[in-house]
N, C-alpha and C positions, 0 to 999 in steps of 0.2 A: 692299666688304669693307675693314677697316682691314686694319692689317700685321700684325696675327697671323695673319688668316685667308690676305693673301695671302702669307704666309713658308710656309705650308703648304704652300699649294697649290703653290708655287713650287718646294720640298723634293718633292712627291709626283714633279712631272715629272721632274725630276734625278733622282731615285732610281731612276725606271724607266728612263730614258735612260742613265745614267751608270756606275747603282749607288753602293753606300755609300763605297767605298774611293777613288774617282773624281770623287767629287762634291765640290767647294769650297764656302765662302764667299761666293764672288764668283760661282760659279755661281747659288747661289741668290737672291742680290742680283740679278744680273743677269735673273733667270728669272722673279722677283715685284716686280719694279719698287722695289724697300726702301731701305734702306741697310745696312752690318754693323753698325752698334749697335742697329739696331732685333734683330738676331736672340739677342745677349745679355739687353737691354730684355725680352724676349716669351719665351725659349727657356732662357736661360740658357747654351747653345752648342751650336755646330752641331749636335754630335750628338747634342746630346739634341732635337734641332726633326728630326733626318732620322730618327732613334729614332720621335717622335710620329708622323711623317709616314708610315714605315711600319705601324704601328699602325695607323693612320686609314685606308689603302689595305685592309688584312685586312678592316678592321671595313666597310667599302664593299663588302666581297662578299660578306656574310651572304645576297641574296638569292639566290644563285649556288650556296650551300649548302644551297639546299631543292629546290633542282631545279626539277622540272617542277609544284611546286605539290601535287605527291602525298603528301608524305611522311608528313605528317599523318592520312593514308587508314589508315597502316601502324599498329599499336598500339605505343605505349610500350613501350622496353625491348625490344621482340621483333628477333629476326633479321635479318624482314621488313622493319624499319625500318634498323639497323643497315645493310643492304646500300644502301638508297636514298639512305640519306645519305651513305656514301662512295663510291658511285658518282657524287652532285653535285659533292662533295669534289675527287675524284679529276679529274673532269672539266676543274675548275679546273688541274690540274696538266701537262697531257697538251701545253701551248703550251709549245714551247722559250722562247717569250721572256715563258713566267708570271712575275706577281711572288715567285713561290716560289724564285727563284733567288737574291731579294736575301736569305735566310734560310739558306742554302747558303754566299753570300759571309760572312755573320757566323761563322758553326759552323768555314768554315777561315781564317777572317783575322781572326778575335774579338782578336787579339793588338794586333794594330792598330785595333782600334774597342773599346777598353776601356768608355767609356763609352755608347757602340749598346750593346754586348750586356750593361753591366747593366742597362741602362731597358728592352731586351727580356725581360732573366731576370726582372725584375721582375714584368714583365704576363704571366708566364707563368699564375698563377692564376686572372686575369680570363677569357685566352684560353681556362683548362679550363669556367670556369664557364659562359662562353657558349657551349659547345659541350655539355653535360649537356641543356638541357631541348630542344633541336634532336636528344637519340637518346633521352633516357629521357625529355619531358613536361614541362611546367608551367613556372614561369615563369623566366626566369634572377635576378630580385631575389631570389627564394626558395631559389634552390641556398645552402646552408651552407658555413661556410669547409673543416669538415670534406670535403665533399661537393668541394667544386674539388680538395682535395689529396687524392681518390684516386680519385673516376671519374673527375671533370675532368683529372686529372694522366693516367691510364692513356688519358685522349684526344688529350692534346695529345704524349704521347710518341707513339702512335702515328702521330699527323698527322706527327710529325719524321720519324719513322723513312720514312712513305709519301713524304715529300718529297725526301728523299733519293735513295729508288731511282727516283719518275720523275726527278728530276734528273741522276741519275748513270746509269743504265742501263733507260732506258724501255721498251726490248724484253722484259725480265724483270722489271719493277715489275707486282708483284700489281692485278688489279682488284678492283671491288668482291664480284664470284660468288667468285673464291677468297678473299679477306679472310674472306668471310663462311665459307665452308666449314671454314676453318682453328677461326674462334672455335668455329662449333658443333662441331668433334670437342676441341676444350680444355674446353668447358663441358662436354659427355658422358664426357668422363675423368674428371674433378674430379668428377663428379657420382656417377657410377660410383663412384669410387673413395671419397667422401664414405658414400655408400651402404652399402658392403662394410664401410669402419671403425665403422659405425655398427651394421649384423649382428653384427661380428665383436665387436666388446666388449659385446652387451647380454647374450649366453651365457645360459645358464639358470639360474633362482636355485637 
């Protein structure tokens, strides 16, 4: 590997050992054998190399989020699917020491990692798109920008908000049978309710 690849890799171990707020410089010099100007040289600065190096970690556990291989069994879009992938999700979350916690550390110390958390708000798009064809089908080069900013969005808030509660209260963080339960009676409202307004104003001519 040259020293891009090992400032990465260097930056992933720190981050999981250290976390963001914790982690130097010199840690990661020390951790990937480098020097500190190769990490401006490569990175531009720390935190945007400990920024990628988280990214890089998420995007390493794609296969973690298909589970057991089934998920694809389940149809696009349906329920059935819906629950099997946030049950692999989720699954992901259930280790005290996941890396879901360095996502936790940014949300309450963003203050202090100004530029972590904008090279993370940044890929917050990517993050929805790649998560779209993994619950509704097809490919992710094909999700539209439209399509990331509002399924993709309405999944990746969701992944927040589920990170949060195993992180902060794992005894009462929803699984994936109640997640699921919750959407199907929001969809049969809406739906119902779509329904009724749709009765209610065709009237008779």
């Amino acid at each position: 590997m040259g020293h891009r690849e090992d400032l990465l890799e260097g930056a992933k171990r720190c981050l999981l050992d250290k976390g963001f707020v914790r982690t130097t410089a010199r840690d990661i010099v020390k951790e990937s054998g480098t020097n500190l100007a190769s990490i401006g040289y490569h990175y531009g600065s720390k935190d945007a190399l400990l920024a990628q190096a988280y990214v890089s970690l998420v995007e390493g556990m794609g296969d973690a989020f298909e589970g057991d291989g089934t998920v694809d069994e389940a149809a696009p879009g349906s329920l059935e699917r819906f629950q099997r992938v946030w049950a692999s999700i989720i699954a992901t979350m259930k280790d005290p020491g996941s890396l879901w916690r360095l996502s936790m550390e940014v949300l309450a110390m963003g203050d202090r990692l100004p530029e972590v958390r904008a090279h993370l708000a940044a890929a917050q798009r990517e993050a929805g798109r790649g998560l779209v064809p993994l619950l509704m089908g097809g490919r992710e080069e094909d999700v539209s920008d439209a399509t990331a900013d509002t399924v993709g969005a309405f999944y990746v808030t969701l992944m927040t908000g589920l990170i949060a509660q195993w992180t902060f209260d794992p005894a009462s963080a929803p699984d994936a049978e109640r997640l699921t339960a919750g959407l199907r009676q929001v969809v049969e409202a809406a739906t119902g309710a779509a329904s009724a307004g749709s009765t209610s104003t065709g009237g008779a001519p």
